[in-house]
Phi, psi and omega in degrees: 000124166316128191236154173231170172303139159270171209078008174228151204293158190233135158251124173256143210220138184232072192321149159268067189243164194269186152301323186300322216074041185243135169286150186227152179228080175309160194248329174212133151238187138182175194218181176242161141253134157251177169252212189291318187285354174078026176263197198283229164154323197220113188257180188333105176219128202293194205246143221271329200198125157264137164302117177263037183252352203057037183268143178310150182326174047330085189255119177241160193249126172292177180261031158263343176243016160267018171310143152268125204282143180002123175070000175283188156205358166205128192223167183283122166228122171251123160306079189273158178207134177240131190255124193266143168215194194290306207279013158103179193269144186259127174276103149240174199206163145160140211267160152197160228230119167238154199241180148286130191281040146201103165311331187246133164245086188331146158078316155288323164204027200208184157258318222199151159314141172290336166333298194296334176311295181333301202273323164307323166307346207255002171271355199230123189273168169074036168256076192304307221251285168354257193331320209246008156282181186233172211296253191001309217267328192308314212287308161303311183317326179315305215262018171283310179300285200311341190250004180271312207284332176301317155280357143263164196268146197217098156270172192213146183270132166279347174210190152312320171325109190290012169266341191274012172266343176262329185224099165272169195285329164202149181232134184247106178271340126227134220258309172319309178302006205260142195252172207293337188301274129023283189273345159323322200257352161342102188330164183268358184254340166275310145000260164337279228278315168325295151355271184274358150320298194314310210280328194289337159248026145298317161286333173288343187282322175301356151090076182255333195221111171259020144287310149312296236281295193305339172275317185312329177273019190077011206263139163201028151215156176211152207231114183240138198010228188321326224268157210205104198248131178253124158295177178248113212281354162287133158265146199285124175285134182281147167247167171301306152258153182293170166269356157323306211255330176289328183299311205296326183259033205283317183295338179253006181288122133037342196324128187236134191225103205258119172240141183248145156250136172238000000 
């Protein structure tokens, strides 16, 4: 899918073919723009000019209607065209993604900007699957991490001191909820450790252990010319976290120790 900058004006180009890929020659067409939610943006309008050579559409989108609404960074747009021919009318489509030019926004859907990812990375060894993705696939895993790491519960000390193990200075039960404001005001060491959380379970969603990635599919041998590797026919149980990024944030997580009588 085609991605553009938002705010800017967009030409969507619509061959004029059925599904089979047999070219239609319409006799009049138009068309809308929606967002994701379907709602209108552009309503019905016809299409100003056909080829009668049957060269594809141009539908251009103003840059007023690719804006992004409050907190986004990426929204949908779709382009419908209804083409009138002899054999009655054709539904054609096509969609594209305009993003904000920084996909990741502390506070909003992120720890850190993908720059700051970047540069933070290169302090954390062993990031097979980090290194061998490409920005895009980085940027989801970010922000797959932010809601994984969002779901456990954290408080924070400011020292050692054992009463602040009874009264922490603050305690966060979901981070994700924290508005940019919020998470912004966040002490800087926690931060930083959030940080590097992020990215080290970015790498794990992104396949850093392609030996795990084979027990997880049950797999439990693999056999490459001679050579014959056995597995452990348990599959290894997913935490909430890898356990890399759970060690890295092992000092402000939570613990809860529950005792039953039965």
């Amino acid at each position: 899918m085609e991605k553009y900058l938002a705010g800017a004006d967009v030409t969507v180009t619509i061959p004029l073919v059925d599904s089979a890929g047999n070219a239609i020659k319409p006799a009049s067409a138009s068309y809308r723009v929606l967002d994701e939610n379907g709602t209108v943006l552009i309503d019905t309008t016809p299409v100003p000019y056909l080829s009668p050579n049957g060269d594809p559409l141009g539908i251009l989108v103003g840059a007023g209607e690719n804006g992004l609404p409050a907190g986004a960074v990426r929204a949908l747009r779709t382009v419908e065209v209804l083409a009138v021919t002899d054999a009655g009318t054709r539904l054609l489509t096509a969609n594209y993604v305009i993003e904000a030019t920084e996909p990741l926004v502390p506070g909003t859907n992120s720890f850190q900007t993908i720059n700051k990812a970047e540069l933070v990375a290169l302090d954390i060894p062993n990031l097979n699957g980090w290194n061998n993705a490409t920005r895009d696939e980085r940027v989801a895993a970010m922000i797959q991490a932010r809601l994984n790491i969002g779901q456990m519960s954290y408080r924070y000390r400011w020292s050692e001191n054992w009463q602040n193990f009874i009264y922490p200075e603050f305690g966060i039960y979901s981070i994700i909820q924290f508005t940019q404001g919020q998470y912004l005001s966040l002490p800087i060491d926690f931060r930083q450790t959030c940080e590097r959380a992020q990215i080290i379970e970015a790498d794990d969603l992104l396949g850093a252990d392609p030996v795990l990635a084979k027990r997880a599919q049950g797999i439990v041998s693999e056999t490459v010319g001679d050579s014959t590797t056995m597995f452990s026919p348990v599959r290894p149980a997913r935490q909430l976290l890898c356990a890399r990024a759970m060690h890295e944030l092992a000092r402000y997580i939570v613990k809860r120790i529950r005792l039953s009588r039965s």
